[in-house]
KOLMI-243702 format. One record per residue: x, y, z of N, C-alpha, C in turn; residue number from 0; residue in three letters. Coordinates in steps of 0.05 Angstrom, whole numbers, plus 32768, in hexadecimal, padded with zeros to 4 digits. Each point is the difference from the previous one (the first is absolute). Example, Ala and Ser with C-alpha at 12.3 -4.5 7.8 and 13.67 -1.06 7.14 Angstrom:
// residues 2
<r n_u="8108" n_v="7F8E" n_w="809C" ca_u="7FEE" ca_v="8018" ca_w="8000" c_u="8012" c_v="8018" c_w="8000" num="0" residu="Ala"/>
<r n_u="7FF9" n_v="8015" n_w="7FF2" ca_u="8010" ca_v="8018" ca_w="8001" c_u="7FF1" c_v="8016" c_w="800E" num="1" residu="Ser"/>
***
This chain:
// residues 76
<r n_u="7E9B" n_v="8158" n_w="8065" ca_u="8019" ca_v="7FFA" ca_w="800C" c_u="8007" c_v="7FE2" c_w="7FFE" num="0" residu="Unk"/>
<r n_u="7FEE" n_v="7FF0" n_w="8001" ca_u="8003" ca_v="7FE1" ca_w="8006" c_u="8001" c_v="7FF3" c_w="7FE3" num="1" residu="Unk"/>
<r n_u="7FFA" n_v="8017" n_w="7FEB" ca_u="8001" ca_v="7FF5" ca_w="7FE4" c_u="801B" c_v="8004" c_w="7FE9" num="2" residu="Unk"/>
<r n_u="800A" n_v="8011" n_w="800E" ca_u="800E" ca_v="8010" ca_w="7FFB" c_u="801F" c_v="7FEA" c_w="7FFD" num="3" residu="Unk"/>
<r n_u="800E" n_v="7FFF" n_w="7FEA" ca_u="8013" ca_v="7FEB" ca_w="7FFF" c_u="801C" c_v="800E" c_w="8013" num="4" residu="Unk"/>
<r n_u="800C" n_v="7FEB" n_w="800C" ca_u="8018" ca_v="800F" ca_w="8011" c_u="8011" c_v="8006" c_w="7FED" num="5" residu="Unk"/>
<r n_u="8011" n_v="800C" n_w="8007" ca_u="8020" ca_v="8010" ca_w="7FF0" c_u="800A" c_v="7FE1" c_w="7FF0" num="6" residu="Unk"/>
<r n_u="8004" n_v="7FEA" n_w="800D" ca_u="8010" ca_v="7FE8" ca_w="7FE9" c_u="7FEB" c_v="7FF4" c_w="7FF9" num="7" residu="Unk"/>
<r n_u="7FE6" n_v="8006" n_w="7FF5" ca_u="7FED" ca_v="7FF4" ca_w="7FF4" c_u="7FF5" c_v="8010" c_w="7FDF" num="8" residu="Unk"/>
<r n_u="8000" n_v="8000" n_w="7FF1" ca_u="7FF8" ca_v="8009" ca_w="7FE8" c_u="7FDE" c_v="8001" c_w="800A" num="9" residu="Unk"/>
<r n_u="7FF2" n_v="8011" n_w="7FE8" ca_u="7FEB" ca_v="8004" ca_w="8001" c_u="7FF0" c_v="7FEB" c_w="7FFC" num="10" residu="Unk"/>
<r n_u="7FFD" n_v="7FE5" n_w="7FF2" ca_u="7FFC" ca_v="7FE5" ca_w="8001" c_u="8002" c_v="7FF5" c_w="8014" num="11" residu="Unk"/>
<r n_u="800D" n_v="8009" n_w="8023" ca_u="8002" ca_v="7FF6" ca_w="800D" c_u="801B" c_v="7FE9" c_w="7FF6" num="12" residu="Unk"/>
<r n_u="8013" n_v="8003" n_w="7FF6" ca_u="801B" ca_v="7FF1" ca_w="7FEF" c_u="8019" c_v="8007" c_w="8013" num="13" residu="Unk"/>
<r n_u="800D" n_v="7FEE" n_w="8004" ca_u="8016" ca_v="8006" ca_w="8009" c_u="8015" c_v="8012" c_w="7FEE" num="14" residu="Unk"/>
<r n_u="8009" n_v="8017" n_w="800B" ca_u="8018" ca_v="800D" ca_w="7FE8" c_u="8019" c_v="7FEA" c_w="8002" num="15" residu="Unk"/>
<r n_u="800E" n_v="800A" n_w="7FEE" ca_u="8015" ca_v="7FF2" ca_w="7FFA" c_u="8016" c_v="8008" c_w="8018" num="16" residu="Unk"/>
<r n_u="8001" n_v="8014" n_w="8004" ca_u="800E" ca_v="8003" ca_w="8017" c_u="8002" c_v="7FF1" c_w="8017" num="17" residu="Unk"/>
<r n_u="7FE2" n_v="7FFC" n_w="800B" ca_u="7FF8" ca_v="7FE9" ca_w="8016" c_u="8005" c_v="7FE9" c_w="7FF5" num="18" residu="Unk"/>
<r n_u="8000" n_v="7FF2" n_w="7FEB" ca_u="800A" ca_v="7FE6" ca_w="7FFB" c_u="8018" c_v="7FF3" c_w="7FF8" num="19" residu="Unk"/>
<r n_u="8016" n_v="8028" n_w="7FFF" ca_u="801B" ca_v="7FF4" ca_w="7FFA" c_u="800B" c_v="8003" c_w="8027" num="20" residu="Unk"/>
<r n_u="7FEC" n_v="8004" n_w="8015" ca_u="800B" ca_v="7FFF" ca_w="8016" c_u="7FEF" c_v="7FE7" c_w="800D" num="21" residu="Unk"/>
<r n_u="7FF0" n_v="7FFC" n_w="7FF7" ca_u="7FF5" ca_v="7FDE" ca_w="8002" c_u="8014" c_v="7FEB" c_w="7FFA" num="22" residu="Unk"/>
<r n_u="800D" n_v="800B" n_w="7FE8" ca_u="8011" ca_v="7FE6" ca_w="7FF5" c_u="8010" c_v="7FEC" c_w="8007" num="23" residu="Unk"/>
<r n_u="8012" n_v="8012" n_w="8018" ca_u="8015" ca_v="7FEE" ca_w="800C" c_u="7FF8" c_v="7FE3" c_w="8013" num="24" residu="Unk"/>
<r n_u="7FE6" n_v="8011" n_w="800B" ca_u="7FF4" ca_v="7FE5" ca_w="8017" c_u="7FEC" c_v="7FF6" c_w="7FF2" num="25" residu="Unk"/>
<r n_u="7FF8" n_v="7FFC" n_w="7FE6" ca_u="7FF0" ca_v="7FEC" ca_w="7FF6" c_u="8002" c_v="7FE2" c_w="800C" num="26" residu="Unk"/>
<r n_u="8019" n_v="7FFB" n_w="7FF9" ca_u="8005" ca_v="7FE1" ca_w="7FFC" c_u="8004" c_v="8001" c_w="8020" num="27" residu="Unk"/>
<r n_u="800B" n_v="800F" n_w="8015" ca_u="7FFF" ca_v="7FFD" ca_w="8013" c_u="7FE5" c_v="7FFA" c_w="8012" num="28" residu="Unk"/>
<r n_u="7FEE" n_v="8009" n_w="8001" ca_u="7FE7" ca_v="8002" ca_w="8004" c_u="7FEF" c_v="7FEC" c_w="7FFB" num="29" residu="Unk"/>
<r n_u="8001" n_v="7FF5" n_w="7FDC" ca_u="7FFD" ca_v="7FEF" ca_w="7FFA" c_u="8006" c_v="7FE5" c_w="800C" num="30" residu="Unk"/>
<r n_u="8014" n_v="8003" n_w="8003" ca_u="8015" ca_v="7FDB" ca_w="8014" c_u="7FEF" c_v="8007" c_w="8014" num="31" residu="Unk"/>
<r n_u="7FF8" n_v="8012" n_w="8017" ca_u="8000" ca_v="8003" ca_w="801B" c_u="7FE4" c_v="7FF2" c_w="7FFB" num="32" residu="Unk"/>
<r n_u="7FEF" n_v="800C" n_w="7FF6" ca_u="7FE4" ca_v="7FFA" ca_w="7FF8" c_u="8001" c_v="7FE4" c_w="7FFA" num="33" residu="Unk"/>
<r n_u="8006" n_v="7FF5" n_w="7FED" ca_u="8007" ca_v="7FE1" ca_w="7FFC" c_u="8005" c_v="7FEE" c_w="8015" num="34" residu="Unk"/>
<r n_u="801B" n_v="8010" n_w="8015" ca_u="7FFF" ca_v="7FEF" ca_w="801A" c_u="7FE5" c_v="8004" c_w="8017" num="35" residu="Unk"/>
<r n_u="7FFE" n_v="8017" n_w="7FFE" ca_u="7FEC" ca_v="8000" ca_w="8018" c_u="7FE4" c_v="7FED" c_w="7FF2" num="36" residu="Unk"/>
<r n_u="7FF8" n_v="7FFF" n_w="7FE3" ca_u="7FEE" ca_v="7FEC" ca_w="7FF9" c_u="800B" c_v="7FE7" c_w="800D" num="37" residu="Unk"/>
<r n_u="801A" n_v="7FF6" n_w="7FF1" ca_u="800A" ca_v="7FDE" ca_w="800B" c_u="7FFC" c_v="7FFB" c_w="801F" num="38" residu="Unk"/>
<r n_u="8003" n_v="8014" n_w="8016" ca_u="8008" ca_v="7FFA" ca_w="8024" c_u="7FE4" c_v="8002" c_w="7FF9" num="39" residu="Unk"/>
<r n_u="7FED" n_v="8015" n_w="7FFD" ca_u="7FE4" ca_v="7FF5" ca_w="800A" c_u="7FEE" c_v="7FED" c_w="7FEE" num="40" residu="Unk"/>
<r n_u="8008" n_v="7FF9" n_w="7FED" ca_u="7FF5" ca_v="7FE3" ca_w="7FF6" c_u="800C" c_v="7FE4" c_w="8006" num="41" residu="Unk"/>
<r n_u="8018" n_v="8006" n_w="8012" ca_u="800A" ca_v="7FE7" ca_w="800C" c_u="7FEE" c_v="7FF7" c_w="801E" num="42" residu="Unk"/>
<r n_u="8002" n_v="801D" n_w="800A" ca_u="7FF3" ca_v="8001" ca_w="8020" c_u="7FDE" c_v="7FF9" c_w="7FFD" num="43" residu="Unk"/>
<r n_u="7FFA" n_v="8006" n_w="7FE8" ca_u="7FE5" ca_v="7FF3" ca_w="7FFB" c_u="8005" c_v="7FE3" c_w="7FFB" num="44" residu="Unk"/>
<r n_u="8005" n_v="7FFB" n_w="7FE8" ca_u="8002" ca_v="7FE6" ca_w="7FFA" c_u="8006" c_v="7FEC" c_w="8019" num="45" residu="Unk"/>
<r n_u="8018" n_v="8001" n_w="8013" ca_u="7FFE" ca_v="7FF4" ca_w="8012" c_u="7FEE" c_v="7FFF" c_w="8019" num="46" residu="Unk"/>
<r n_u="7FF7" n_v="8017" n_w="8001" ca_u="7FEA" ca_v="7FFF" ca_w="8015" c_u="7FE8" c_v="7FF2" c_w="7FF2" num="47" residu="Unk"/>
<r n_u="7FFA" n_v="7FFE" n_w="7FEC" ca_u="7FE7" ca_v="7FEE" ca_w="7FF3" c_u="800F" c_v="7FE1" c_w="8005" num="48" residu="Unk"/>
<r n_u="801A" n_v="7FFB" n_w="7FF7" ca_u="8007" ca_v="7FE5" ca_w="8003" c_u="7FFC" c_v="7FF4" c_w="801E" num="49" residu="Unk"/>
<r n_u="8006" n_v="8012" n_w="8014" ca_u="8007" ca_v="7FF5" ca_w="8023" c_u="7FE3" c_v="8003" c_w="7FFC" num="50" residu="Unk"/>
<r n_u="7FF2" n_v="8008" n_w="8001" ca_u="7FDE" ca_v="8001" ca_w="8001" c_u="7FFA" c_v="7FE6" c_w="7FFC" num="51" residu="Unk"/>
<r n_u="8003" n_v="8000" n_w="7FE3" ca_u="7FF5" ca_v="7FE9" ca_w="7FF2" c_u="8012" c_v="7FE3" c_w="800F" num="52" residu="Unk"/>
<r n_u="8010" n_v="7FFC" n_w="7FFF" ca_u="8010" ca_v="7FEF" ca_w="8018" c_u="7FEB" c_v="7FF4" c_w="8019" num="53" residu="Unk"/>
<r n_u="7FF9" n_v="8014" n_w="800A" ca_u="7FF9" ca_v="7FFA" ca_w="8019" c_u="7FDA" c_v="7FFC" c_w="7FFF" num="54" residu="Unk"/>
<r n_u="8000" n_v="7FE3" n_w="8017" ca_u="7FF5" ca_v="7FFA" ca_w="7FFC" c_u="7FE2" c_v="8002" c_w="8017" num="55" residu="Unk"/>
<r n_u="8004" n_v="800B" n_w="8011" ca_u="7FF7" ca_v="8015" ca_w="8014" c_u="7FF1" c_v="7FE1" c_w="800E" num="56" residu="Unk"/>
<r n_u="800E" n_v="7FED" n_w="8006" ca_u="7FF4" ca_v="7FF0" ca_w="8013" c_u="8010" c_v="7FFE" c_w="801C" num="57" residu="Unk"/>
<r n_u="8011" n_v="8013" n_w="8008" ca_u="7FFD" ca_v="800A" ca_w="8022" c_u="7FEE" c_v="800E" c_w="800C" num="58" residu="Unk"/>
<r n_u="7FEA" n_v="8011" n_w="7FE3" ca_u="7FF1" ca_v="8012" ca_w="800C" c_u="7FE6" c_v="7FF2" c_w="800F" num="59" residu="Unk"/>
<r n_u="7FFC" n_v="8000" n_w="8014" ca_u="7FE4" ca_v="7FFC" ca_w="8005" c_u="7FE8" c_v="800A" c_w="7FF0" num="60" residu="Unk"/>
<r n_u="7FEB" n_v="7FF6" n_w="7FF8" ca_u="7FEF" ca_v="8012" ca_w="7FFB" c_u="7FE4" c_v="7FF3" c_w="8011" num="61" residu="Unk"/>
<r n_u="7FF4" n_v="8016" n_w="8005" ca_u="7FF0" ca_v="800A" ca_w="8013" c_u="7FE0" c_v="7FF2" c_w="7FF9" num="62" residu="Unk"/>
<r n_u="7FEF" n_v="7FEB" n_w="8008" ca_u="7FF7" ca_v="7FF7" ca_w="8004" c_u="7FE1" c_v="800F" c_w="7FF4" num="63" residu="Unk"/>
<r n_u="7FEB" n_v="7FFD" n_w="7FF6" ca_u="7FED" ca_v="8015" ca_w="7FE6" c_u="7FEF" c_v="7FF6" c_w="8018" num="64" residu="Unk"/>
<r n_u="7FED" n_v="801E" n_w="8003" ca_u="7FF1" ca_v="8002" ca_w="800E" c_u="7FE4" c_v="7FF5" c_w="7FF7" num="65" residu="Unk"/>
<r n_u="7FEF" n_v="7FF9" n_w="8019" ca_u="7FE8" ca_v="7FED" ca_w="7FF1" c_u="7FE8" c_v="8012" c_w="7FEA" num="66" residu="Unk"/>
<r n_u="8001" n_v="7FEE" n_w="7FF5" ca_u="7FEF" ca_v="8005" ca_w="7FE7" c_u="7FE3" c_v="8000" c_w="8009" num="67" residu="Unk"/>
<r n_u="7FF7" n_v="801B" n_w="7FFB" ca_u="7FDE" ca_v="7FF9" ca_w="8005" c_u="7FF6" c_v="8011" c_w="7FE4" num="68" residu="Unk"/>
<r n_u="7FEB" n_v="7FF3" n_w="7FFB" ca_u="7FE9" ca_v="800A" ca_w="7FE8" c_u="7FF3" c_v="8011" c_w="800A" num="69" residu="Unk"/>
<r n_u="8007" n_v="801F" n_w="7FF1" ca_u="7FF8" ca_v="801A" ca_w="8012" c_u="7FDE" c_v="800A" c_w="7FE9" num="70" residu="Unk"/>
<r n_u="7FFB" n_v="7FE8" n_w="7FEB" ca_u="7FF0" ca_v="800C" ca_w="7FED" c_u="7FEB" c_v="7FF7" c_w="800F" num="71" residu="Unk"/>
<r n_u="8000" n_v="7FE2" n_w="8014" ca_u="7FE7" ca_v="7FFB" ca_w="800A" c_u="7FFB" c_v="8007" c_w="8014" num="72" residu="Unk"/>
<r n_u="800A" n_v="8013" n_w="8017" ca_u="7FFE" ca_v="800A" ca_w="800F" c_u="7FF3" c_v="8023" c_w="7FFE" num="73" residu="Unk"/>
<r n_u="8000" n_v="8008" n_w="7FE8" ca_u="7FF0" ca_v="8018" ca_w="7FF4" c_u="7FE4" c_v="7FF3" c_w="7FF5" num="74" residu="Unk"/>
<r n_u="7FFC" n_v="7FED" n_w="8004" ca_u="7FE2" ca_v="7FFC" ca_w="7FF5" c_u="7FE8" c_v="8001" c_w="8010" num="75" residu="Unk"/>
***
């Protein structure tokens, strides 16, 4: 059942021609949408790397390193 090609699939697993003359109209539609939704989320990246990179994180406190002991001479 799961191998079995659906009704608009040829035995190659191929689109019929039928399914691709009802694909046709929203190609280029689809296409643009796809294109934009790449551009908004490679802008919303790009600038979130830039405000990142911007900032220079010296309001943050940072938290004071706890003392250092030599834990190899204390197993001997």
């Amino acid at each position: 059942m799961l191998n079995q090609p659906l009704k608009y699939q040829t035995q190659k697993i191929l689109f019929t021609p039928a399914l691709k003359r009802a694909r046709k109209p929203f190609v280029v539609r689809n296409a643009i949408t796809g294109m934009l939704l790449l551009g908004f989320c490679g802008a919303v990246y790009s600038y979130s790397i830039m405000a990142v990179k911007q900032d220079d994180l010296s309001d943050v406190p940072m938290p004071s390193l706890p003392p250092s002991e030599n834990l190899s001479d204390d197993k001997k």
